[in-house]
C-alpha positions in Angstrom: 17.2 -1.3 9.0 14.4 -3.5 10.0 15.0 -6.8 7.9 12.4 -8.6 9.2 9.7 -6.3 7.4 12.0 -6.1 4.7 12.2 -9.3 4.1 8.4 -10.1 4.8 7.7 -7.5 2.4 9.5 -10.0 -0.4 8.2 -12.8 0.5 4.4 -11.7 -0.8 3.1 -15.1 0.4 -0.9 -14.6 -0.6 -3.4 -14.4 2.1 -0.3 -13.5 4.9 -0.3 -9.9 5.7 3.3 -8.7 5.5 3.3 -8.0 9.3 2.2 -11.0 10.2 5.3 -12.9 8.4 7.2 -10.5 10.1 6.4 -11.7 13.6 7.1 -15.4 12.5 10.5 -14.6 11.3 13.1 -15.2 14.5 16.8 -14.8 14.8 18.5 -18.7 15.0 20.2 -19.2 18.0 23.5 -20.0 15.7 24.3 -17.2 12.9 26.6 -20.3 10.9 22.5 -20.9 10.1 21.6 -17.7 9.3 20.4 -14.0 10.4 17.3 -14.2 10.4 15.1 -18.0 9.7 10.8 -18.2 8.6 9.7 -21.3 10.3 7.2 -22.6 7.9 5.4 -24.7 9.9 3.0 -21.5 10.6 2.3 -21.7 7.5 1.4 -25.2 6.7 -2.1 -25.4 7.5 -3.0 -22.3 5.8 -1.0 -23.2 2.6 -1.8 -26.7 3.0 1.5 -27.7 2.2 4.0 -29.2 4.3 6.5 -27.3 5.5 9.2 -28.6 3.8 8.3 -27.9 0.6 7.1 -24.4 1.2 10.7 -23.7 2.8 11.8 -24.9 -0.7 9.1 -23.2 -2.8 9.9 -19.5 -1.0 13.9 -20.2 -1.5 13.7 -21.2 -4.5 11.8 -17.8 -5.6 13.3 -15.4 -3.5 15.6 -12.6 -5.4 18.9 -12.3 -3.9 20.1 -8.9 -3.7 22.2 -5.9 -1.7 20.6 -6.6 1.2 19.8 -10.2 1.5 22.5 -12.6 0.3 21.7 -15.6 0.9 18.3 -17.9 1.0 18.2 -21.4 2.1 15.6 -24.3 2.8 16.1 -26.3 5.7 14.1 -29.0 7.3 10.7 -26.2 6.7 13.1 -23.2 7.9 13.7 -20.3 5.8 16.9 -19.3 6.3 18.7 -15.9 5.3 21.8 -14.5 5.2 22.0 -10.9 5.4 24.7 -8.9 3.3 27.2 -8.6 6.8 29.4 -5.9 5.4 26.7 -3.8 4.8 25.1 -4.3 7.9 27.8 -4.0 10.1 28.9 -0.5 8.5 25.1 0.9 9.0 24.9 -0.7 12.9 28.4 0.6 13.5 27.4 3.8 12.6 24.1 3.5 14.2 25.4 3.1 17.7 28.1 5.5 17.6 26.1 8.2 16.7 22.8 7.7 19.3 25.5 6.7 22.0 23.5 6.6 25.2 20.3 6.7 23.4 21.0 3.8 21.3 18.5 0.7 21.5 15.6 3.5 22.8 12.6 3.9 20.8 9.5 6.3 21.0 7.2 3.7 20.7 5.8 5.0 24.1 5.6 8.4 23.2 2.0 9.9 24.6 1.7 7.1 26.7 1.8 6.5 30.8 3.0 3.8 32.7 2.0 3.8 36.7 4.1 1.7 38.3 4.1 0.4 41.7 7.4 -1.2 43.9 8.9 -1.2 46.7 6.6 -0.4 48.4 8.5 -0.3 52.3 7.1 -0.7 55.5 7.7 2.6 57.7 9.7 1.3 61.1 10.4 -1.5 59.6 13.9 -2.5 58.1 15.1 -2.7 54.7 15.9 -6.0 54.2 16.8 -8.5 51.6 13.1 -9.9 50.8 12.7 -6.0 49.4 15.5 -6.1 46.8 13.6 -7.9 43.7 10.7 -5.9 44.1 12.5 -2.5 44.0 15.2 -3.7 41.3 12.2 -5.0 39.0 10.5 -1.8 39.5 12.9 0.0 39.1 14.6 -1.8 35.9 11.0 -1.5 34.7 10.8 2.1 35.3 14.4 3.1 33.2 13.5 0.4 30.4 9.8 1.9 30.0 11.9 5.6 29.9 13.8 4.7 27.7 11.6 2.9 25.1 9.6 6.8 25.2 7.0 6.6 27.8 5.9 8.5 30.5 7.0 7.0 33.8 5.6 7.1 37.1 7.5 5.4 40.1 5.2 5.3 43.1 6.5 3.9 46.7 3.0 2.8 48.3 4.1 3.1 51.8 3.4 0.8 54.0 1.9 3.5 56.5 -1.4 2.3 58.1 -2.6 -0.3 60.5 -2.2 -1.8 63.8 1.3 -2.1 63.7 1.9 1.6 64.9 0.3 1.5 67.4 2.2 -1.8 68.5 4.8 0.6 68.3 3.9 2.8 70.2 3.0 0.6 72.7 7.1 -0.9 72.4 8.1 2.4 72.0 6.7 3.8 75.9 7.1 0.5 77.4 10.9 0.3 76.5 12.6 2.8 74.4 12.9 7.0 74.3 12.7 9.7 72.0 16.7 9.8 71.8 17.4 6.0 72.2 15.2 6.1 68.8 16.9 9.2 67.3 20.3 7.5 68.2 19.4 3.5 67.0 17.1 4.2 64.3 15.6 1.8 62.3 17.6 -0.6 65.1 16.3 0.5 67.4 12.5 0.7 66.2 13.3 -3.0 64.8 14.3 -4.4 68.1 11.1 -3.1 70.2 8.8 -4.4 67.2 10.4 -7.9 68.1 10.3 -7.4 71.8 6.6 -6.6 71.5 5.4 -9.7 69.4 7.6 -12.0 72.3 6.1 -10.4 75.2 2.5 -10.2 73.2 2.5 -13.8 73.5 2.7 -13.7 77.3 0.5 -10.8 77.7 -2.3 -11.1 74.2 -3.8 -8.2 76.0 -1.4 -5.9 75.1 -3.2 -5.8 71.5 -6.0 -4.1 72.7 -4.0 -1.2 74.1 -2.5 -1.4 70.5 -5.6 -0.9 68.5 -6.6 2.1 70.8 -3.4 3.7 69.9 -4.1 3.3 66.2 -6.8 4.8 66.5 -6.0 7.3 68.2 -3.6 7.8 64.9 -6.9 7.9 62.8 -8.7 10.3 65.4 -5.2 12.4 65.1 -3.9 12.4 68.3 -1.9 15.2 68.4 1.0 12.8 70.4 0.3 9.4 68.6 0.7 11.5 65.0 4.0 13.0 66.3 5.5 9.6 67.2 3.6 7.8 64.3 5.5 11.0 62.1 8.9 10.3 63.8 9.1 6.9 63.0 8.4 7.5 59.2 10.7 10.5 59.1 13.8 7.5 60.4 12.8 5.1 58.1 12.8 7.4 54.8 16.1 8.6 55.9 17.2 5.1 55.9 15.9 3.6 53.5 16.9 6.9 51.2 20.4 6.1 51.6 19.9 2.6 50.2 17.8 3.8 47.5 21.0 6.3 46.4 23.0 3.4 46.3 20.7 1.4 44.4 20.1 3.9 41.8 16.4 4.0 42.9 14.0 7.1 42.4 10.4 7.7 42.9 7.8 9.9 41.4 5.4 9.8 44.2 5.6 8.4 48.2 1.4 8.2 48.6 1.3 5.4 50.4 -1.8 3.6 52.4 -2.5 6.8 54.4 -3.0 9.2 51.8 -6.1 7.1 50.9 -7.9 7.5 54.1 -10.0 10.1 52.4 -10.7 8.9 49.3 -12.2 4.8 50.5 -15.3 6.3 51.5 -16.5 7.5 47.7 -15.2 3.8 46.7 -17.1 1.9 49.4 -20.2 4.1 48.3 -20.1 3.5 44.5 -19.5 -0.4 45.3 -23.0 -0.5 47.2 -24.5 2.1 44.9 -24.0 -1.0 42.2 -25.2 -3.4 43.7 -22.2 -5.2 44.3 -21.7 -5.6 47.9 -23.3 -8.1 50.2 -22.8 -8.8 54.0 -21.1 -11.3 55.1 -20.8 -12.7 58.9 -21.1 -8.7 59.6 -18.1 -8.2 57.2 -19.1 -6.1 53.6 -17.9 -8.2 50.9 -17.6 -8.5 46.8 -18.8 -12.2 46.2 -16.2 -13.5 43.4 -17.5 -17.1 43.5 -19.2 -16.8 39.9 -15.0 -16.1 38.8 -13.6 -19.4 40.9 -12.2 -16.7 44.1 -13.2 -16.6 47.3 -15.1 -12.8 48.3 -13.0 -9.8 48.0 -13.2 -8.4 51.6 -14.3 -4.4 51.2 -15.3 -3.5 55.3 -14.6 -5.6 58.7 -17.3 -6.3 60.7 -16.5 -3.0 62.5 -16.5 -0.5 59.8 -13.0 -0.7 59.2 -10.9 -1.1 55.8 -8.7 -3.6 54.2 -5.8 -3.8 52.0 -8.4 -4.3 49.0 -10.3 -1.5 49.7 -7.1 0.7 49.9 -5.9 -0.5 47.1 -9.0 -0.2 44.8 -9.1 3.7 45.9 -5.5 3.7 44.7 -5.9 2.5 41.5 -8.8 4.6 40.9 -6.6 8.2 41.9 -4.1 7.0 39.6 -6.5 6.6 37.1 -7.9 9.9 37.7 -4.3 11.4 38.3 -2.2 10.2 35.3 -4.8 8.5 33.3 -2.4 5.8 32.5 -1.9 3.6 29.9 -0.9 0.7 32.0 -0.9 0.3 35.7 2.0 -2.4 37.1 2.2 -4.0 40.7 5.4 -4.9 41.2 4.8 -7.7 44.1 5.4 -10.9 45.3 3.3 -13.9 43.5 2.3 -14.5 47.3 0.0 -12.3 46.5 -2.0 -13.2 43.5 -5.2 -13.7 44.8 -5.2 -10.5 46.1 -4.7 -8.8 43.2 -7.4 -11.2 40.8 -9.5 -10.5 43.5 -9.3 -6.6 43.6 -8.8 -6.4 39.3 -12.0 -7.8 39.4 -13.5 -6.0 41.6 -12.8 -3.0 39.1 -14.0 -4.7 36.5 -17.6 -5.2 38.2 -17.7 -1.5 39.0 -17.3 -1.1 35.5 -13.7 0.5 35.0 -12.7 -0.5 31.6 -9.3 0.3 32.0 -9.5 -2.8 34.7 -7.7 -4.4 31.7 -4.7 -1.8 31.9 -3.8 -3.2 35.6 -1.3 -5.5 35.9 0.4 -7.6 38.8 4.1 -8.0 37.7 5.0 -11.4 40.0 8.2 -12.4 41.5 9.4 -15.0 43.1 9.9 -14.9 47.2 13.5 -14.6 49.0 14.0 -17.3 51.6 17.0 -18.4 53.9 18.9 -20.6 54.2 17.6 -21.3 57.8 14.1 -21.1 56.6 11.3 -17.9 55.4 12.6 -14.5 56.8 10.1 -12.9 59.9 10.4 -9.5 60.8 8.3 -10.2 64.1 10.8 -12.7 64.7 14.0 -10.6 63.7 14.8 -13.2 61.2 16.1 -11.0 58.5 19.1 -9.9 56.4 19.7 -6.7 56.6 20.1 -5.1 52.6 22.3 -2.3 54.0 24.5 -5.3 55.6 24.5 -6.8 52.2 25.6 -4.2 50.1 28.5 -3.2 52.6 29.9 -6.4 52.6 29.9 -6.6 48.6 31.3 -3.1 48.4 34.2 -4.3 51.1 34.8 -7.6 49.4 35.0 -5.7 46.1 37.9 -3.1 47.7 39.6 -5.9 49.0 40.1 -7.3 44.8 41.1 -4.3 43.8 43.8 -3.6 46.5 45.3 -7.6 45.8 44.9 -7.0 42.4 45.1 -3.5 41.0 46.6 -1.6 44.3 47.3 2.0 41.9 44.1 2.2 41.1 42.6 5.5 41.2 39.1 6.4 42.9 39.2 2.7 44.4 36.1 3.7 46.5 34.1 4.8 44.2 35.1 1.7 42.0 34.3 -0.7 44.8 30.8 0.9 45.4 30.1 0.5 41.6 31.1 -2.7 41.4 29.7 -4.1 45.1 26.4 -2.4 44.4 26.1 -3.5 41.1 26.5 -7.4 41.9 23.5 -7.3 44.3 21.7 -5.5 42.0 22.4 -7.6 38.9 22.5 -11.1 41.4 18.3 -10.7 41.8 17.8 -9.7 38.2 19.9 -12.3 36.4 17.2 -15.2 36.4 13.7 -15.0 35.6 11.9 -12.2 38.1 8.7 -15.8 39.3 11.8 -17.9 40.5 12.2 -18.4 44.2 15.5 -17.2 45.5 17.1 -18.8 48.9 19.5 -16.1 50.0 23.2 -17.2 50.3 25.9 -14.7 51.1 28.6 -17.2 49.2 26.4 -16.4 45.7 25.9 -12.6 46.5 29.6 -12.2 47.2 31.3 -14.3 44.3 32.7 -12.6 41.6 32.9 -15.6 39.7 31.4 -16.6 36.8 28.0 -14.9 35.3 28.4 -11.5 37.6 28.0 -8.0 37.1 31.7 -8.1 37.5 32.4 -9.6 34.5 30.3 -7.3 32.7 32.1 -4.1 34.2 34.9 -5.5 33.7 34.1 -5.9 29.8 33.3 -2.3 29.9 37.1 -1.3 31.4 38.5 -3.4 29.2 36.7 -1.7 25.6 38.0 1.1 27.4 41.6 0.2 28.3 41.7 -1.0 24.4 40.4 2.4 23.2 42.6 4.0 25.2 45.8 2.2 23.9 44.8 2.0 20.3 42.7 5.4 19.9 38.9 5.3 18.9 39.8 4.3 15.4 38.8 6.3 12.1 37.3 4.6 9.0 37.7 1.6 7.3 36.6 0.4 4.1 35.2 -3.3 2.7 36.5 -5.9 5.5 36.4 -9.4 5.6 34.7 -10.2 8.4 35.9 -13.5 10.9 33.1 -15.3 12.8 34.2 -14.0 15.6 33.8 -10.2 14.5 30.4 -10.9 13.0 29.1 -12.5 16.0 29.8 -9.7 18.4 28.0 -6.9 15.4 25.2 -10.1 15.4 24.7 -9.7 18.9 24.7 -5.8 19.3 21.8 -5.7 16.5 19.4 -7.2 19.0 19.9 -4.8 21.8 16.6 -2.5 20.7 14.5 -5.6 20.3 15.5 -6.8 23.9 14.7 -3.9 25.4 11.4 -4.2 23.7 10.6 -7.2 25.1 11.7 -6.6 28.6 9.1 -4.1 28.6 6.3 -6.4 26.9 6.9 -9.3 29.3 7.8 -7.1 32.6 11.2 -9.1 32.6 14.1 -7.3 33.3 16.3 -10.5 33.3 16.0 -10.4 29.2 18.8 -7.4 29.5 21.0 -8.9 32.2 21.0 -12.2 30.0 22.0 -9.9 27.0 24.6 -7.8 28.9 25.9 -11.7 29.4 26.1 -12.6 25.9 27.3 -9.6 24.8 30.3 -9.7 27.2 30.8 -13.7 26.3 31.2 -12.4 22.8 33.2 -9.5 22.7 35.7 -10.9 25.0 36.1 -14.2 22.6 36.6 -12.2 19.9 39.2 -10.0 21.9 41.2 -12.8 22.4 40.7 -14.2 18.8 41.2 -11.1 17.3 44.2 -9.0 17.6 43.0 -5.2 17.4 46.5 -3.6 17.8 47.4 -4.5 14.0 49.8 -2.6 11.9 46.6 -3.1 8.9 45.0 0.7 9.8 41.7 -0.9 7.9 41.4 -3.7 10.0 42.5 -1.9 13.4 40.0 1.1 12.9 37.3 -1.8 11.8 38.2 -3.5 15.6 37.8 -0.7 17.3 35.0 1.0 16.3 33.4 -2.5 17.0 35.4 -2.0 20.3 33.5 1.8 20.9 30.2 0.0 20.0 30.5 -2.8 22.7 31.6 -0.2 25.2 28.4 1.8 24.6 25.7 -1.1 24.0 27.1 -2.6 27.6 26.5 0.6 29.1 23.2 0.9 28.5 22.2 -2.2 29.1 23.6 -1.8 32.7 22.2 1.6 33.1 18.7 0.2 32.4 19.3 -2.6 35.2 20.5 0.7 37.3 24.1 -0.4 37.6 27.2 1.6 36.7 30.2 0.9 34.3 33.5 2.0 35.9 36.2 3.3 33.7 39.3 1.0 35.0 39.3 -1.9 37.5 
């Protein structure tokens, strides 16, 4: 039932379109106020009436009915009062029977959504600065699913530049074939250090590193083999993360794949009269838009990260023909992606307007900003293991007998690094701390598996609960059915503001108020109405919470 149109639809306020009331009307913070609330203040200029008195004028006017119980006027809110019984019966119903597709929608049906994270560095290890980009993205990717549209999950791949062939340079100086096949992305890790330390003492080393890339580009059949064996370790590593993560991709194209395609961009850049020279560098002047020049060519011919990435976006245009385009990157990079929007724009792409760069917030230390040159990094593999061990170690203090304890531990270790760096708003900075990542405490994923075990545990105990008739609902009751009518519209607007956070906050509240009611409300009564009532309340919870932490990636566990 959508009540907001429904109740727009009564309201008939002349010269307001009956959509556009609907989009005023919110959901109070406190349902003691109401279920749904007009603030009338939009409407006091065009009315010219202050909003107190239209509050009064609408309340006073409004016909009660089956659906609508209550109206009320208060300080230029419109407050209403749903009929609860009613409601709860239809929602209750509702979520049982969609189950795991309850809260989706098809309101991107015939619609495609490119979208961009990850992103890795080949030879380069996984670390923690990587989680929030491919969490976001890949939140983003199950919520757009699941909301109808047609999702494509690309990996960009960091796979091009002089950094190979400073690894290759590392690589014959001081490692082998097999000490690389045997340390993997270790190994590759500690000769990319070992090279920036000694390139310090010896800057000519650089040189011999940019004639080993290009020897890549002029495909070399031994620089390509090595350049091929270092990708081949890293996607085997960094797949096994991924698995644990819940993380899938729809295409690995990365930087490489576009070597082909810059030149017909390059072209069509000069062919409109849009590039100038610059210091012997080709160049996009943005000054007319407040940026500095979008750098398309070096001084010797060579590309840049712009230039790849405008080829990019124009492939994926001419690939999937999407809808929307998201970057799921850090807001370090900002610039560079007004810069290179723009720079589709002025070629004349109108669907320049689809693209959009979905920021985050960076990932510090507590020592200071993480360097892979330097080897100042945390290790994500090192992360999740020692969540997944800390997690065993709870369950074999607290629940010894349990069955499948690995598997538990793996859910629920995996899933508080996951839910950790989507619980707060996706721009914040994060400053990594082991102590956070490994508490359990608190507002964790934990809590919210454990919420799940527990419907379970109850359901399992007391049965799944038949029907009831006409209840009389406690605050407590109402507020957990209050809450699990606003999954579908949070999903919505995870998807509209690219924040993922807006479901782990839910999962939160949702958890808060089931378990307050579970100990409030005794389901295990000898009154069959008011046990069934409970429990298919109980079933509801159990599914809604699901969902929600399927979409983030994580799973539920059956017992903890």
């Amino acid at each position: 039932m959508d009540y907001k149109s429904y109740i727009a639809e009564k309201l008939n306020i002349d010269g307001v379109s009956v959509e556009d009331i609907a989009s005023f009307i919110e959901i109070p913070p406190n349902t003691e106020m109401g279920d749904y609330a007009l603030p009338c203040f939009k409407l006091s200029k065009l009315l010219r009436k202050s909003p107190i008195a239209i509050a009064e004028g609408l309340a006073a006017s409004f016909e009660r009915d089956d659906m609508v119980s209550e109206v009320s006027a208060v300080n230029g809110y419109l407050n209403f009062k749903i009929n609860r019984v009613g409601y709860a019966d239809t929602l209750l119903n509702e979520i049982i029977g969609k189950g795991d597709k309850y809260g989706s929608d098809s309101i991107g049906s015939g619609k495609t959504v490119c979208i961009d994270y990850s992103s890795i560095n080949i030879a380069k290890p996984f670390h923690i600065g990587h989680l929030s980009t491919t969490v976001i993205g890949s939140a983003l990717c199950k919520i757009f699913r699941f909301l109808g549209y047609k999702v494509v999950g690309i990996n960009h791949l960091g796979d091009y530049g002089t950094q190979f062939g400073k690894l290759i340079v590392a690589f014959k100086k001081w490692s082998s074939e097999a000490a690389v096949l045997e340390g993997r992305l270790k190994e590759l890790s500690r000769i990319y250090v070992k090279y920036h330390e000694e390139a310090k003492l010896h800057p000519e080393m650089d040189d011999e590193a940019r004639r080993y890339f290009k020897l890549i580009e002029d495909g070399d059949k031994e620089s390509n083999e090595l350049f091929e064996l270092f990708k081949k370790i890293t996607l085997e590593e960094v797949d096994k993360i991924y698995k644990l993560l819940n993380v899938s991709f729809d295409s690995y194209a990365g930087e490489s794949f576009y070597n082909d395609k810059m030149d017909a961009v390059v072209d069509e850049i000069r062919a409109k009269g849009l590039m100038k020279m610059s210091d012997g560098a080709s160049i996009v002047d943005l000054e007319e838009y407040g940026m500095p020049p979008c750098l398309i060519l070096k001084s010797d011919g060579s590309t840049l990260y712009a230039t790849r990435d405008i080829a990019a976006a124009v492939y994926r245009k001419n690939t999937y023909d999407f809808d929307k385009c998201l970057y799921v990157v850090a807001y370090q990079q900002n610039l560079h992606f007004k810069q290179f929007f723009k720079v589709l724009e002025l070629m004349g792409k109108p669907w320049a307007k689809d693209m959009v760069h979905v920021a985050y917030g960076m990932v510090s230390l507590e020592s200071g900003s993480m360097s892979t040159r330097e080897g100042k990094v945390v290790l994500l593999e090192d992360v999740i293991n020692k969540t997944i061990e800390k997690a065993f170690k709870v369950i074999e203090e607290k629940n010894p007998n349990l069955p499948d304890k690995e598997n538990t531990a793996r859910a629920v270790g995996t899933g508080a690094v996951i839910f950790g760096a989507l619980c707060n708003n996706k721009i914040k900075d994060i400053v990594f701390s082991y102590d956070r990542v490994l508490s359990f405490e608190g507002e964790t994923c934990p809590y919210v598996q454990y919420t799940v075990a527990r419907a379970n545990s109850v359901m399992a105990k007391c049965g799944k609960g038949g029907e009831y008739r006409n209840v009389n609902m406690s605050a407590d009751e109402y507020e957990v059915i209050s809450c699990l009518g606003k999954f579908g519209d949070i999903v919505k607007s995870a998807a509209e503001k690219y924040e993922p956070s807006f479901v782990t906050r839910y999962s939160l509240d949702l958890a808060t108020a089931f378990n307050k009611f579970y100990m409030n409300c005794k389901i295990a009564v000898d009154d069959e109405n008011v046990r069934n009532f409970r429990l298919k309340i109980t079933k509801a919870v159990k599914i809604t919470l699901t969902n929600a932490l399927t979409l983030l990636g994580i799973e539920t566990v059956e017992q903890m």
